[in-house]
GUDREN-354115 format. One record per residue (C-alpha): residue number from 1; x, y, z. Coordinates in steps of 0.5 Angstrom, whole numbers. Example, Ala and Ser with C-alpha at 12.3 -4.5 7.8 and 13.67 -1.06 7.14 Angstrom:
2
SITE  num      x      y      z
SITE    1     25     -9     16
SITE    2     27     -2     14
***
This chain:
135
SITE  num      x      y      z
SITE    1    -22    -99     19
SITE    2    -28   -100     22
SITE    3    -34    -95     19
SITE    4    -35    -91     26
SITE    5    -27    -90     26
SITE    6    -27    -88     19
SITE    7    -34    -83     21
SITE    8    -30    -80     26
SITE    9    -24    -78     23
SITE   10    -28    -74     17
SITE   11    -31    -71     23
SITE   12    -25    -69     26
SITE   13    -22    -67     19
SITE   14    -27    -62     18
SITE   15    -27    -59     25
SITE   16    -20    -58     24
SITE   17    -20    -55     17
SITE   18    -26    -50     18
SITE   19    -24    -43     19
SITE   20    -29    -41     24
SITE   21    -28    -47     29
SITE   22    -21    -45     28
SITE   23    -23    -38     30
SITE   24    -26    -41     37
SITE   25    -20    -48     38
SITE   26    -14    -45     35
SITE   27    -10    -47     29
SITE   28     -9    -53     29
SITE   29    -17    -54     33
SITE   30    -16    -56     40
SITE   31    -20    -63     38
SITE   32    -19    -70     42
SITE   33    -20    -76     43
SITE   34    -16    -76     50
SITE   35    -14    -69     51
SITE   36     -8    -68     55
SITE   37     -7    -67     62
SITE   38     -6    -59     62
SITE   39    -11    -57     56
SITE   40    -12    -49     53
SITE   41    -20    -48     54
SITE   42    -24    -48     50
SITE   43    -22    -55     47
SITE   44    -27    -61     44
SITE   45    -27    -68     45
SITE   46    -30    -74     41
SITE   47    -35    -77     45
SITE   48    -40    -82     45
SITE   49    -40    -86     38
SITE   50    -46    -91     37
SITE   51    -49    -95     31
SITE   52    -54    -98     29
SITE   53    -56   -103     23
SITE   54    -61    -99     18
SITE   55    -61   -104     12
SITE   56    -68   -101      8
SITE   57    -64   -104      1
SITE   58    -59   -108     -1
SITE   59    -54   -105      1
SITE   60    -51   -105      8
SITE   61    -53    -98     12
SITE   62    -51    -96     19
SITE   63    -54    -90     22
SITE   64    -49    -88     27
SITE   65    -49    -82     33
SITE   66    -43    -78     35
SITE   67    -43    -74     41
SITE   68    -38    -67     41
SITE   69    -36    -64     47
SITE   70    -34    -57     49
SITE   71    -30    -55     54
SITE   72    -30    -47     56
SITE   73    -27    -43     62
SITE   74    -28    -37     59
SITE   75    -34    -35     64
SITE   76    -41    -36     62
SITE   77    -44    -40     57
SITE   78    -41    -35     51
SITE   79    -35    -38     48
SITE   80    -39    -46     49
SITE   81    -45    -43     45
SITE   82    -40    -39     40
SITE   83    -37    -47     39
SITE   84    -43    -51     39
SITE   85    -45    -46     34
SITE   86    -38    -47     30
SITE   87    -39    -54     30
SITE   88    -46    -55     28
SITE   89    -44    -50     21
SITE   90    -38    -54     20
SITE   91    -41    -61     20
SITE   92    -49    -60     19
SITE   93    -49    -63     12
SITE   94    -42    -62     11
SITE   95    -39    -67      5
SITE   96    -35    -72      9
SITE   97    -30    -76      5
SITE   98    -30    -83      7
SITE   99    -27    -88      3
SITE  100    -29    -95      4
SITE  101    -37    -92      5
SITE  102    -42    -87      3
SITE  103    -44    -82      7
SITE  104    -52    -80      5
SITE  105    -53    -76     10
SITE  106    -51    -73     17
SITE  107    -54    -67     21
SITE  108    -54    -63     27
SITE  109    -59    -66     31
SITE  110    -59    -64     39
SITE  111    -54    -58     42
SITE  112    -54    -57     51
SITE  113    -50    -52     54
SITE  114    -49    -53     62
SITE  115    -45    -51     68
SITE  116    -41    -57     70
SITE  117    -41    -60     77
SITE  118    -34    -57     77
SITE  119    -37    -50     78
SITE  120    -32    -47     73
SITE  121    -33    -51     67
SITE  122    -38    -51     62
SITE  123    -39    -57     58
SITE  124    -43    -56     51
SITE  125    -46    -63     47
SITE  126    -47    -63     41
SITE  127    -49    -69     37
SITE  128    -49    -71     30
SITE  129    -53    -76     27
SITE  130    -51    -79     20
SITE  131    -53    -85     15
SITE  132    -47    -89     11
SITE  133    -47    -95      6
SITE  134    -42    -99      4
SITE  135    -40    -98     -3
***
C-alpha cells in the first residue's frame, strides 16, 4: 500500500471512530472518497492528497497534505464550522496507526467555510499536514 493511501485510511479511522465527528456525520460517519448519488448532509469527502519528499537524515521522509471536505445543507454556516471543529480535534495531533511508516506528526493546518456556488450548499475545507518516515 502506497505511504498516501495508507495515511488516508488512518485518516479516515479516526474520523469514523470519534465520538464527536460521530455526533455530527452519523454512526457510522458520512466519510467518502465518492459519495453517493443521493448523500444525507452533513457528509465529508477525502480531497486533495499531495506529497512531498522531505529527506533531512537517513531516512526516507514524506511530508504529505490531505484536504477534508464538508458538506452541510443545514442553513447557514453552523453545522460546517461544528464539523471543521470536529474533525480538526479528532485529527490535530492524533496518533495515527500506520504500518509500514511512522508518523512523526500531523496537524490541522488551514480551515475555510463558504457558501457553495449552488446557493444551497455550504462547503468547508479543512486541511491536514503530516510527516511520515519509513521504518
Amino acid at each position: 500500500m502506497s505511504a498516501e493511501r495508507e495515511l488516508a485510511a488512518a485518516i479516515r479511522a479516526a474520523i469514523l471512530t470519534d465520538e464527536n465527528v460521530q455526533a455530527l456525520l452519523g454512526d457510522p460517519a458520512r466519510i467518502y472518497d465518492d459519495p453517493p448519488s443521493d448523500p444525507v448532509f452533513p457528509y465529508v469527502t477525502l480531497g486533495r492528497v499531495d506529497t512531498r519528499n522531505a529527506d533531512a537524515s537517513a531516512s526516507a521522509a514524506l511530508e504529505h497534505g490531505v484536504t477534508l471536505h464538508v458538506w452541510s445543507r443545514h442553513g447557514g454556516r453552523a453545522e460546517a464550522l461544528d464539523v471543521i471543529g470536529a474533525l480538526r480535534a479528532a485529527l490535530h495531533d492524533a496518533p495515527l496507526e500506520l504500518e509500514a511508516r511512522r508518523l512523526i506528526f500531523v496537524f490541522a493546518s488551514f480551515s475555510d467555510v463558504f457558501r457553495s456556488g449552488d446557493g444551497r450548499t455550504t462547503h468547508g475545507v479543512l486541511r491536514l499536514r503530516a510527516l511520515t518516515e519509513a521504518i
